[in-house]
VEXDREN-2710 file (C-alpha; in Angstrom, 1 decimal):
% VEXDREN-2710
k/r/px/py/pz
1/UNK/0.0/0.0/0.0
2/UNK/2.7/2.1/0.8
3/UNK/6.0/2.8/-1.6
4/UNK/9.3/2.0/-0.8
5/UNK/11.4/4.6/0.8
6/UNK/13.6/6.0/-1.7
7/UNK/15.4/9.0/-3.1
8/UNK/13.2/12.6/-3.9
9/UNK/14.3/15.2/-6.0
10/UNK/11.9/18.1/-5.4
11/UNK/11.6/19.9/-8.7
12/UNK/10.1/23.4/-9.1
13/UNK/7.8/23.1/-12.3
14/UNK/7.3/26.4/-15.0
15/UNK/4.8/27.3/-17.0
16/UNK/6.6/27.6/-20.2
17/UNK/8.0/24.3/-19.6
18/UNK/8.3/21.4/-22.6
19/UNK/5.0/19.3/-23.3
20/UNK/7.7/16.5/-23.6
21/UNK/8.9/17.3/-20.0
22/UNK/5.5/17.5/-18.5
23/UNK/4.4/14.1/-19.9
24/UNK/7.3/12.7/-18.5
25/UNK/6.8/14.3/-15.3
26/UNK/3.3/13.2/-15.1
27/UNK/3.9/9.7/-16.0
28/UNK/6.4/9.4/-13.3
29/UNK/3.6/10.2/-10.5
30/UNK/1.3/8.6/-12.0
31/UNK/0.3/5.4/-9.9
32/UNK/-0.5/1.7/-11.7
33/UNK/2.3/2.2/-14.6
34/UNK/3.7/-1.0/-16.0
35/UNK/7.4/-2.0/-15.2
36/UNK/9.1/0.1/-18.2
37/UNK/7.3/3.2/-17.1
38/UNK/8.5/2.9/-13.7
39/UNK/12.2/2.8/-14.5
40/UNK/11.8/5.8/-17.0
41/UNK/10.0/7.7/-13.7
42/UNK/13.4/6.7/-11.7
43/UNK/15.3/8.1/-14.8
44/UNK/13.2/11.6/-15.7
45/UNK/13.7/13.3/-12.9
46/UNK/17.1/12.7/-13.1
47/UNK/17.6/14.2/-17.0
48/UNK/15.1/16.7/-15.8
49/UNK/17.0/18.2/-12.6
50/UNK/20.4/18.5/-14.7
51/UNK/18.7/20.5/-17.9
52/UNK/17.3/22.5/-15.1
53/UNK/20.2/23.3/-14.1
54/UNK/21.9/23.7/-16.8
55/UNK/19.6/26.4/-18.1
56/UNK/19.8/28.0/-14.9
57/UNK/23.7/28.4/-15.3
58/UNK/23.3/29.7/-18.7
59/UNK/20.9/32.0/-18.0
60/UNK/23.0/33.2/-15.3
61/UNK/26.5/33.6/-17.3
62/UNK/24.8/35.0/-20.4
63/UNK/25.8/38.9/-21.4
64/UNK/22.7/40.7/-22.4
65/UNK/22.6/41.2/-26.3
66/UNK/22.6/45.0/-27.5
67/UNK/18.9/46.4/-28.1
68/UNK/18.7/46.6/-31.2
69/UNK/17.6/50.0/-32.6
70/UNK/15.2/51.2/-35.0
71/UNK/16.7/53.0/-37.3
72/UNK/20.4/53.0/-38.1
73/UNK/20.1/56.8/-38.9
74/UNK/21.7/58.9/-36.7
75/UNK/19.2/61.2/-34.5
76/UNK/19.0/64.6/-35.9
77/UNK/19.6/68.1/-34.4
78/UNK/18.0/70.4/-32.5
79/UNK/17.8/72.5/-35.5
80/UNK/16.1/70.2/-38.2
81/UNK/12.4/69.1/-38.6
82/UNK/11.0/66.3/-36.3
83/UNK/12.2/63.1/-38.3
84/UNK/14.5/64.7/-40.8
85/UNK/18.0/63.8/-41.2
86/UNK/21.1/65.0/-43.6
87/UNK/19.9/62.6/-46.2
88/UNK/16.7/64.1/-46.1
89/UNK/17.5/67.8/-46.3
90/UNK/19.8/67.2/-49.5
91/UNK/17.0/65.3/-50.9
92/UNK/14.5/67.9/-50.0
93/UNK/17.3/70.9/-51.4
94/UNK/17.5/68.6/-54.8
95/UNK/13.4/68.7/-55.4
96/UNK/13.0/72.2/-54.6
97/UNK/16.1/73.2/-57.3
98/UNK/14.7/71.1/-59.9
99/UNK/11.1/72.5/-59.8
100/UNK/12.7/76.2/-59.6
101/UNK/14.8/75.2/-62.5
102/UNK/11.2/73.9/-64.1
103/UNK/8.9/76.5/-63.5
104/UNK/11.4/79.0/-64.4
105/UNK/12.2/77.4/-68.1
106/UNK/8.8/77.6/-68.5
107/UNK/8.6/81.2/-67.6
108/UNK/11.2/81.6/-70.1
109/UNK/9.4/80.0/-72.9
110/UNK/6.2/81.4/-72.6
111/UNK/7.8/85.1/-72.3
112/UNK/9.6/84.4/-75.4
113/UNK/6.8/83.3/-77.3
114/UNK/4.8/86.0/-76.1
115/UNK/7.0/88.3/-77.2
116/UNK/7.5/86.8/-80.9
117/UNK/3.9/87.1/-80.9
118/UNK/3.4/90.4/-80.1
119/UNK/6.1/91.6/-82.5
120/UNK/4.1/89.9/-85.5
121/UNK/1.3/92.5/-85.1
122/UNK/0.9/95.2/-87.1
123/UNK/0.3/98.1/-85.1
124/UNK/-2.2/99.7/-87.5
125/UNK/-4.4/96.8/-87.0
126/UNK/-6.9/96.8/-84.0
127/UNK/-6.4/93.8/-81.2
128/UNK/-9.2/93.5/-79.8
129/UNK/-12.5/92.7/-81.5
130/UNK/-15.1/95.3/-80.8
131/UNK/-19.0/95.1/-82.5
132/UNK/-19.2/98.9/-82.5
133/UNK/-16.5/101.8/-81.6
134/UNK/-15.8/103.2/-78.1
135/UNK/-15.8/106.5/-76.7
136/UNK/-12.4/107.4/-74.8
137/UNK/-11.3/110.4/-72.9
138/UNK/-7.9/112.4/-72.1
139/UNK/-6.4/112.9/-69.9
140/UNK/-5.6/109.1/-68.6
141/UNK/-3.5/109.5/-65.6
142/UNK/-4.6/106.3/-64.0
143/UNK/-4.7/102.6/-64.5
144/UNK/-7.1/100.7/-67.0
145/UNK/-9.5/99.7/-64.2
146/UNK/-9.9/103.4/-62.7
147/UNK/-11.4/105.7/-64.6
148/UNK/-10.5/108.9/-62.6
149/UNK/-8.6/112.6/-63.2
150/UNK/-7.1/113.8/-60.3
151/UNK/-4.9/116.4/-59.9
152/UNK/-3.7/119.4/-57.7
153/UNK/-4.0/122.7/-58.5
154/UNK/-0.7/124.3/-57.2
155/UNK/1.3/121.3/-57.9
156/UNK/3.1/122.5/-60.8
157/UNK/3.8/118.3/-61.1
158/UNK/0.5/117.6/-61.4
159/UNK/0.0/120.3/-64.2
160/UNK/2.8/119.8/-66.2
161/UNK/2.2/115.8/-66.7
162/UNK/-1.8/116.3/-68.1
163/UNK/-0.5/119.2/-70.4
164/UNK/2.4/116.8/-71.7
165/UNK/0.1/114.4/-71.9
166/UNK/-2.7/116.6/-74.0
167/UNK/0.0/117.4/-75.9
168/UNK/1.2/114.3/-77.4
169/UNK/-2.5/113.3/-77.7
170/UNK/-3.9/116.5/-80.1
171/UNK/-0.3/116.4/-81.9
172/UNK/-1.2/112.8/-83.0
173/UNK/-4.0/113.4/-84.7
174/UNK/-3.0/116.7/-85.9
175/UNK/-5.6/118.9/-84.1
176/UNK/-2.8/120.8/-81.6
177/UNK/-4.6/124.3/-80.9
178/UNK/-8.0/123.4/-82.9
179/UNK/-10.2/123.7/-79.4
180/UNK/-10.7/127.3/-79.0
181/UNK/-10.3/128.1/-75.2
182/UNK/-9.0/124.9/-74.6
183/UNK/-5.3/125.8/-75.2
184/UNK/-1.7/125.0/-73.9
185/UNK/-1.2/128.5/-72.9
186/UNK/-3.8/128.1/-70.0
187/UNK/-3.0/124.9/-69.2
188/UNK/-6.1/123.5/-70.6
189/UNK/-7.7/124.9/-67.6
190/UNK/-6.6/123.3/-64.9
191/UNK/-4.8/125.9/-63.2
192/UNK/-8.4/127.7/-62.7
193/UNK/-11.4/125.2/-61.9
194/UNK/-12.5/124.9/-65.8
195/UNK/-10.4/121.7/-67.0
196/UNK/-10.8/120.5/-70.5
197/UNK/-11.8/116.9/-71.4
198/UNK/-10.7/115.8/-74.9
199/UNK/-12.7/112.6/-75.9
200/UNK/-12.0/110.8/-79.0
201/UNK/-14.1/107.8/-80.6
202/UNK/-12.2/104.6/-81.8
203/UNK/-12.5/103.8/-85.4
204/UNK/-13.4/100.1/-86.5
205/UNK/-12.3/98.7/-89.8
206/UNK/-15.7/97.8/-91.8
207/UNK/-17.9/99.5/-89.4
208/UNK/-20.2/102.1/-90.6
209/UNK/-22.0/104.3/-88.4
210/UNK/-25.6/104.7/-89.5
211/UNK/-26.2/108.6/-88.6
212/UNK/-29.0/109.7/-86.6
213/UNK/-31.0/113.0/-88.8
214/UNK/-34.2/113.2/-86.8
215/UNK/-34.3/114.1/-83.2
216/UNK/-37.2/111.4/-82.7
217/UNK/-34.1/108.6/-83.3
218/UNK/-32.5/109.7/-80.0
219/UNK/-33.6/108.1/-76.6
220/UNK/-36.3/110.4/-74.8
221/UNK/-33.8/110.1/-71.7
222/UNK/-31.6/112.7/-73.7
223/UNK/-33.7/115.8/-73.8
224/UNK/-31.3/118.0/-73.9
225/UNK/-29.7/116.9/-77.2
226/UNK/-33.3/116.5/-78.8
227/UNK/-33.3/120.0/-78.7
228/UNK/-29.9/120.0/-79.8
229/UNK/-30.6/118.2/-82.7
230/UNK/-33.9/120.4/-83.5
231/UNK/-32.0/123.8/-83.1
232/UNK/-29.9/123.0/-85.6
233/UNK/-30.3/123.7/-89.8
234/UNK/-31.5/120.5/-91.6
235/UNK/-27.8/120.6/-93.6
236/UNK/-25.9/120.4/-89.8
237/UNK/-27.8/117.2/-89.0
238/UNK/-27.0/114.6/-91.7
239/UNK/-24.0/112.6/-91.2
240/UNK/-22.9/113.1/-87.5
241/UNK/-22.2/110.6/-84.9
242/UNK/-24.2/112.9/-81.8
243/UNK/-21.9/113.0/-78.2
244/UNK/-23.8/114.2/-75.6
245/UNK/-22.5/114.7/-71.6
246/UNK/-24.3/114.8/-67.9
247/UNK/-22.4/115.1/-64.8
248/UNK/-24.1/114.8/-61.1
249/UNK/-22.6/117.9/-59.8
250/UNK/-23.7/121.6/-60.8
251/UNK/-21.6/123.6/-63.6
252/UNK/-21.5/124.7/-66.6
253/UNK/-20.2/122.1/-70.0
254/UNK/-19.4/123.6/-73.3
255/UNK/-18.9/121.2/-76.4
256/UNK/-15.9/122.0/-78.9
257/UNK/-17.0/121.9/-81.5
258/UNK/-20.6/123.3/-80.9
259/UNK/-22.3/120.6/-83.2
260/UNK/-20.5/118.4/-80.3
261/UNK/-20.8/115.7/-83.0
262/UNK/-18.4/114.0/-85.4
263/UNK/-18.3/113.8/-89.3
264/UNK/-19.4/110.5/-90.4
265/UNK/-17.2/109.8/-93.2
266/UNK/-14.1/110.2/-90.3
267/UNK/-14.9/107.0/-88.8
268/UNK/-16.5/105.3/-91.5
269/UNK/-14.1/102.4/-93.6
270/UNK/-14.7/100.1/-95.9
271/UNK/-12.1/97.4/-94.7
272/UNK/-8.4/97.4/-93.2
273/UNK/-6.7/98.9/-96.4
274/UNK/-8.9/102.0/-96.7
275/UNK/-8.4/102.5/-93.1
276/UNK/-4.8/102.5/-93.4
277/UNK/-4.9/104.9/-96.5
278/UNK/-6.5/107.6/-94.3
279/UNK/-4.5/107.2/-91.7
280/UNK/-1.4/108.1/-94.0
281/UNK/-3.4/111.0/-95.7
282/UNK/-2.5/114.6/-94.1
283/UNK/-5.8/115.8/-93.4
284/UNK/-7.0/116.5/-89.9
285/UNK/-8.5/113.7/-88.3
286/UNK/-11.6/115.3/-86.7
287/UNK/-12.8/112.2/-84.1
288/UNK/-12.6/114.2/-81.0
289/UNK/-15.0/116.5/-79.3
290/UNK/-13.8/118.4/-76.4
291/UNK/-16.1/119.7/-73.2
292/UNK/-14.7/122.5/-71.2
293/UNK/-16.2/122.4/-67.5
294/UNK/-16.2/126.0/-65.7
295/UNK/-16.9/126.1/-61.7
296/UNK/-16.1/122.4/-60.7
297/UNK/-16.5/122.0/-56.8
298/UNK/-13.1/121.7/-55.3
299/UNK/-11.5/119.0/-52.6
300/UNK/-15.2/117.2/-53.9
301/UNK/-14.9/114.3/-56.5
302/UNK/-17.7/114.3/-58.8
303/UNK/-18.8/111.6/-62.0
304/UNK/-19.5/112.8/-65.9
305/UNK/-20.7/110.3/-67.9
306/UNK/-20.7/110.6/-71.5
307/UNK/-22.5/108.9/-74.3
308/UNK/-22.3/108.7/-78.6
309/UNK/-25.2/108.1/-80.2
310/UNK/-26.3/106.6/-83.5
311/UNK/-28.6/104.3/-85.1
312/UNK/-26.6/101.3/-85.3
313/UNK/-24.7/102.1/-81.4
314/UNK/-26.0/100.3/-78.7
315/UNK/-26.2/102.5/-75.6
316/UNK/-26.9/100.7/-72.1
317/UNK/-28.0/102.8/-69.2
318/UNK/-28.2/100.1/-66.7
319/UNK/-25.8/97.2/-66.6
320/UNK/-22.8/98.1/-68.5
321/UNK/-22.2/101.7/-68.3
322/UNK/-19.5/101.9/-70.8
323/UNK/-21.4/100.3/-73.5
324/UNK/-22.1/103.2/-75.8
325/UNK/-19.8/105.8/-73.9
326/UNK/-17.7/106.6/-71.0
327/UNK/-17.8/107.4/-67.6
328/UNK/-15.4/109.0/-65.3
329/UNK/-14.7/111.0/-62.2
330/UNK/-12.6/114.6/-61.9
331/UNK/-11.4/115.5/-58.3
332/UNK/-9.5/118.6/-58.0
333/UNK/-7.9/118.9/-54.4
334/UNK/-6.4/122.0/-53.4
END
């Protein structure tokens, strides 16, 4: 009933331990084996004691192997980006040169080929399509996008650069002192609150303008050059391209010419090579009609609109004020 008194190893079991082991181990406490099994249980525990300890030496003498790191990059500076290295900057240098270099060829090319474009056009041809001629005015001391004359009275600066600028104006088409009181010697006026304001209509090649004869033609908004129109002998109607001018401040307009209108046959063409030919003829070219403005407010900016009218010109009053005319504002500071 009992088992015979004999020799106990007392092994401490782990959980990681072999499945090979722990069969042993549990066949040798196991109770009814057969005669083979009991000498292997006298046997186990001996192998089992001396790998035991074995590990255990192993384990004990064994230098810790180096961690090994994550990346074999060395850590960067203080002064780089948060995971950039050396490698990276020159790569990120390398990109950045090469899409300079890039954009810039391209740069190159299209300013190149804009240029060789734009020395292909004549200059007596117009670039920009237009269904019916515009209305401009002088002096243009500002941009394209603001329509405004501004100017100081005793800045001798201010003066000088809209006379030089008249100047060069009238003297191309050859209408230099043709205004009346609208002359150099004043200063076109704008030394003493009554500035001139030269505007000139565009010429299209093919266009022909169809004259308005009969003050009913005109809008009833314009009643002021209905009777215009009506004052005037039956010979001074035909064949003018009608101007007409409103401002929103009080003072006294005067047209230069008086008929403030322009001869037909001046802007009338029938195609690019008879519009070239008058261009080179030496007659006057009479497409400007001058307004002379007396008592302007002062320090106070203030808008004149201006508008052509003609059978065949479309004039909008709502949308698109320049459809048809001009508008633009004078301020005169002091």
């Amino acid at each position: 009933m009992y088992e015979p008194a004999g020799n106990y190893v007392l092994e401490k079991r782990f959980r990681h331990k072999n499945d090979d082991e722990d069969s042993a181990a549990f066949q040798s406490t196991s109770l009814g084996a057969s005669t083979s099994q009991a000498a292997n249980k006298e046997s186990a525990p001996e192998t089992s004691a001396s790998n035991f300890l074995l590990k255990s030496v192993q384990k004990v003498y064994q230098l810790p192997k180096k961690r090994r790191s994550r990346s074999k990059e060395p850590i960067p500076s203080k002064f780089a980006l948060p995971g950039q290295t050396k490698r990276n900057k020159l790569y990120w240098l390398k990109t950045l040169v090469y899409y300079a270099l890039f954009l810039a060829g391209i740069a190159a090319l299209f300013s190149c080929c804009f240029l060789a474009y734009m020395s292909t056009l004549p200059e007596e041809v117009p670039r920009v399509s237009k269904y019916q001629p515009a209305l401009i005015y002088y002096p243009n001391l500002e941009s394209y996008y603001i329509n405004r004359i501004i100017w100081n009275e005793q800045n001798e600066e201010d003066i000088n650069r809209i006379v030089k600028q008249i100047n060069s104006f009238l003297k191309k088409f050859r209408m230099h002192g043709k205004f009346g009181e609208c002359t150099e010697f004043d200063s076109y006026g704008y030394k003493d609150q009554s500035p001139c304001i030269f505007l000139k209509v565009n010429r299209i090649a093919g266009f022909r303008v169809d004259a308005i004869e009969d003050s009913k033609d005109v809008s009833w908004r314009e009643h002021g050059l209905k009777r215009h129109i009506e004052s005037l002998p039956s010979h001074e109607r035909k064949g003018r391209l009608w101007i007409t001018c409103r401002s929103d401040a009080w003072l006294d307009m005067k047209y230069i010419p008086r008929s403030r209108s322009i001869p037909v046959e001046r802007l009338n063409s029938k195609g690019l090579k008879n519009l070239n030919y008058q261009r080179s003829t030496n007659y006057t070219d009479e497409r400007i009609v001058a307004i002379k403005l007396r008592g302007i407010p002062l320090n106070v900016p203030f808008t004149v609109r201006c508008k052509m009218f003609a059978k065949n010109i479309e004039v909008d009053y709502y949308r698109n004020l320049d459809i048809g005319g001009v508008n633009f504002d004078i301020h005169a500071i002091v």
